[in-house]
C-alpha positions as MATLAB code, in Angstrom:
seq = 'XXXXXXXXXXXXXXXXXXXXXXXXXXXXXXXXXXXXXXXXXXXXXXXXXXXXXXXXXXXXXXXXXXXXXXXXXXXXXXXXXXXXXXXXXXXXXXXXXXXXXXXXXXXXXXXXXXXXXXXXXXXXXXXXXXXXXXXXXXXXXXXXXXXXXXXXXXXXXXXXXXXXXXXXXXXXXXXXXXXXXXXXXXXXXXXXXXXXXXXXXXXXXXXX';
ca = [
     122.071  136.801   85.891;
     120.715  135.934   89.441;
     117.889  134.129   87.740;
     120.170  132.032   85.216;
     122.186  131.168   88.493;
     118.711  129.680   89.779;
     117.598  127.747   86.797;
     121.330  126.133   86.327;
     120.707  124.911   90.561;
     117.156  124.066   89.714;
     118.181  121.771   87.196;
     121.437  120.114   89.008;
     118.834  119.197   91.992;
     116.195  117.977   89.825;
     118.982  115.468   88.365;
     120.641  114.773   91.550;
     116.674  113.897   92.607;
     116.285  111.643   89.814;
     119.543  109.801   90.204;
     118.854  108.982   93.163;
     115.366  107.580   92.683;
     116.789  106.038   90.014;
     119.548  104.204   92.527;
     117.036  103.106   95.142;
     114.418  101.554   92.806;
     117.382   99.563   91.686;
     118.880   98.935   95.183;
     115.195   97.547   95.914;
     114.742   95.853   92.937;
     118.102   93.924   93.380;
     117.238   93.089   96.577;
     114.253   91.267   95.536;
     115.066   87.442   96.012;
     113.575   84.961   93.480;
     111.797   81.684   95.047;
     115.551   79.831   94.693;
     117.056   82.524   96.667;
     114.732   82.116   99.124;
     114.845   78.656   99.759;
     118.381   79.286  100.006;
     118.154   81.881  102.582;
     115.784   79.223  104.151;
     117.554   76.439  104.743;
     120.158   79.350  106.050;
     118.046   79.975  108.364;
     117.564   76.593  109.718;
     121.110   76.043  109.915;
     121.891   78.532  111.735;
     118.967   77.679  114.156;
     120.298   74.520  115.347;
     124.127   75.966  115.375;
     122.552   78.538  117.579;
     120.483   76.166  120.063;
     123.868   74.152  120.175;
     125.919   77.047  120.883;
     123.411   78.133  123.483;
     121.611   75.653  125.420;
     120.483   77.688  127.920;
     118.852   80.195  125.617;
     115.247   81.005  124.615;
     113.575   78.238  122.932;
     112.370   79.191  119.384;
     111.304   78.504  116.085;
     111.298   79.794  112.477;
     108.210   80.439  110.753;
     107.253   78.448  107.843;
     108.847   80.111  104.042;
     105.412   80.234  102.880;
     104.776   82.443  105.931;
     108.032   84.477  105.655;
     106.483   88.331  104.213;
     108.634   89.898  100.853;
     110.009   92.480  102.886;
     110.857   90.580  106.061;
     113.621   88.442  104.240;
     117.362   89.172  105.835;
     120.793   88.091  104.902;
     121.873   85.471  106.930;
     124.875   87.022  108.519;
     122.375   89.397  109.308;
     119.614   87.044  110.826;
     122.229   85.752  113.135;
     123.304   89.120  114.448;
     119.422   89.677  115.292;
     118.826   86.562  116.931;
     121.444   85.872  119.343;
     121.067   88.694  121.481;
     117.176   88.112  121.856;
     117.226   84.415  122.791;
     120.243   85.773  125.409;
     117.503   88.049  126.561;
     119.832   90.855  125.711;
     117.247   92.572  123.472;
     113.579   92.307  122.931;
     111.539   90.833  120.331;
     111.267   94.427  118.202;
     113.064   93.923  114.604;
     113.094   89.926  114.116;
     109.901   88.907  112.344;
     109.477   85.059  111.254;
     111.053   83.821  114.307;
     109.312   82.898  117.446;
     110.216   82.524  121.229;
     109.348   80.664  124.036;
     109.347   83.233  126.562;
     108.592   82.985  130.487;
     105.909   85.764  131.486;
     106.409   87.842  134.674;
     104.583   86.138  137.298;
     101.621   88.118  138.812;
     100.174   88.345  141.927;
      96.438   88.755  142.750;
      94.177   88.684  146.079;
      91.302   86.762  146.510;
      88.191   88.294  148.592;
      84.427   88.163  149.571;
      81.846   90.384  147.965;
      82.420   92.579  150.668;
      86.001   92.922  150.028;
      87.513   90.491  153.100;
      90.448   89.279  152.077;
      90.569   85.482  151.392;
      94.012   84.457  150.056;
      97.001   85.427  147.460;
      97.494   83.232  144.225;
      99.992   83.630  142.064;
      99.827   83.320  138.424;
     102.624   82.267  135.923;
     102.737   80.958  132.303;
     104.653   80.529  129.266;
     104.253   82.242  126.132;
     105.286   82.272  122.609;
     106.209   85.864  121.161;
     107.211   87.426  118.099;
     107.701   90.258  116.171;
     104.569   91.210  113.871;
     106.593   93.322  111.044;
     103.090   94.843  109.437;
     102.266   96.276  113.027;
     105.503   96.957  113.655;
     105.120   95.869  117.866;
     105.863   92.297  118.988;
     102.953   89.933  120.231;
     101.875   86.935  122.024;
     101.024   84.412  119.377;
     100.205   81.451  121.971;
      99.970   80.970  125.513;
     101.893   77.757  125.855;
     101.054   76.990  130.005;
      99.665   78.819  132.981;
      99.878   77.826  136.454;
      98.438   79.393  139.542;
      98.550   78.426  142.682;
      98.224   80.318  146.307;
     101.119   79.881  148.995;
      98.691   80.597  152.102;
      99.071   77.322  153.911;
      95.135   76.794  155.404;
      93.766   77.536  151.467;
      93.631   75.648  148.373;
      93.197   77.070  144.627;
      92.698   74.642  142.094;
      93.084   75.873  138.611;
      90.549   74.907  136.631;
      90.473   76.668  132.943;
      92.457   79.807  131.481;
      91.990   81.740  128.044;
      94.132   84.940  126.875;
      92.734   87.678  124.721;
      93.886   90.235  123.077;
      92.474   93.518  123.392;
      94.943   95.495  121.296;
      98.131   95.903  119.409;
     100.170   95.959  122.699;
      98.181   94.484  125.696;
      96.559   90.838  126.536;
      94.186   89.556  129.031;
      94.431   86.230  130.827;
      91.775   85.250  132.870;
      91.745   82.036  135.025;
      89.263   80.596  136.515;
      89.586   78.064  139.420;
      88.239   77.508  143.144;
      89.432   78.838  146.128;
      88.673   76.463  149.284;
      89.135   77.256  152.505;
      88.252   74.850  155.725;
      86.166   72.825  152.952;
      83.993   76.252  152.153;
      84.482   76.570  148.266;
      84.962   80.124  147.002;
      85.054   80.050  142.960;
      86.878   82.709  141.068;
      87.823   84.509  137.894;
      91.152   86.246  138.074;
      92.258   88.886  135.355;
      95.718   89.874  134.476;
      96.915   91.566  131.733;
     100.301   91.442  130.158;
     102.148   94.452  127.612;
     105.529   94.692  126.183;
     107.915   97.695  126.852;
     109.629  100.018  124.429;
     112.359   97.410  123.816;
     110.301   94.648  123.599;
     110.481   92.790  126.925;
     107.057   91.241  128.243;
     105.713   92.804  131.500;
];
């Protein structure tokens, strides 16, 4: 009897299993846009982007990729697009579940000292730029797609730094390297330099 009992459960799971399967292969499958959807969602998309910079002037700066760029699986409803977005260019939220859009974000400035070979200490500059982020949806982290400016400059009165060249590098998933190089010249003695800094994002997506 107790093994009838089993076999009858066995067999209600097992069908319960397969229903299901059978419901999420078609919840996927109807969620699958054709190429007329898409360029429907698309122009969606673009809409709401300049509602959004109207509605929010003083927001991040972005830009939506273009639909030949958009991934099958990173299409959204538009409602839901909107929901996404508006916190992020706020800076509410991170860049951490929005792929296809990009943002024009302001990187923390860093600091850095300037010294001899023998470790004197020279003079301070201070390093800034502007970046474009976004969120890479096959990684699953967002990333710096472009460095867009970088200044640097040192506020010690008797020195000068002049900027001369900068280049950011990637050296994984999460972190970046900028390095600018420049001259340092104090009392007409010229000191050149390399700096390094290195920017990450946090857990919720924020560049540091």
């Amino acid at each position: 009897m107790k093994q009838k009992f089993n076999w009858i459960v066995g067999i209600v799971l097992l069908f319960g299993l397969i229903s299901s399967f059978g419901f999420s292969a078609k919840s996927s499958e109807a969620y699958t846009l054709t190429q007329e959807q898409k360029k429907q969602y698309y122009q969606e998309y673009l809409n709401i982007a300049d509602d959004l910079r109207e509605e929010y002037p003083n927001a991040l700066t972005f830009n939506v990729s273009a639909i030949e760029e958009i991934e099958e699986r990173d299409w959204v409803e538009p409602e839901q697009y909107r929901e996404k977005i508006i916190p992020i260019i706020n800076e509410k939220k991170g860049i951490v579940d929005l792929p296809f859009v990009s943002f024009n974000v302001k990187a923390p400035t860093k600091h850095i000292d300037i010294t001899t070979s023998g470790s004197e200490f020279l003079a301070p500059v201070v390093i800034s730029s502007t970046v474009s982020v976004a969120y890479d949806s096959k990684l699953g982290v967002p990333v710096i797609k472009d460095i867009n400016s970088v200044e640097s400059f040192t506020m010690t009165g008797f020195a000068h730094w002049g900027q001369v060249d900068s280049y950011l590098r990637k050296v994984d998933n999460n972190n970046y390297h900028l390095t600018v190089s420049g001259n340092l010249i104090i009392y007409k003695t010229n000191f050149p330099d390399v700096l390094s800094v290195y920017y990450t994002f946090d857990e919720q997506g924020f560049i540091q």
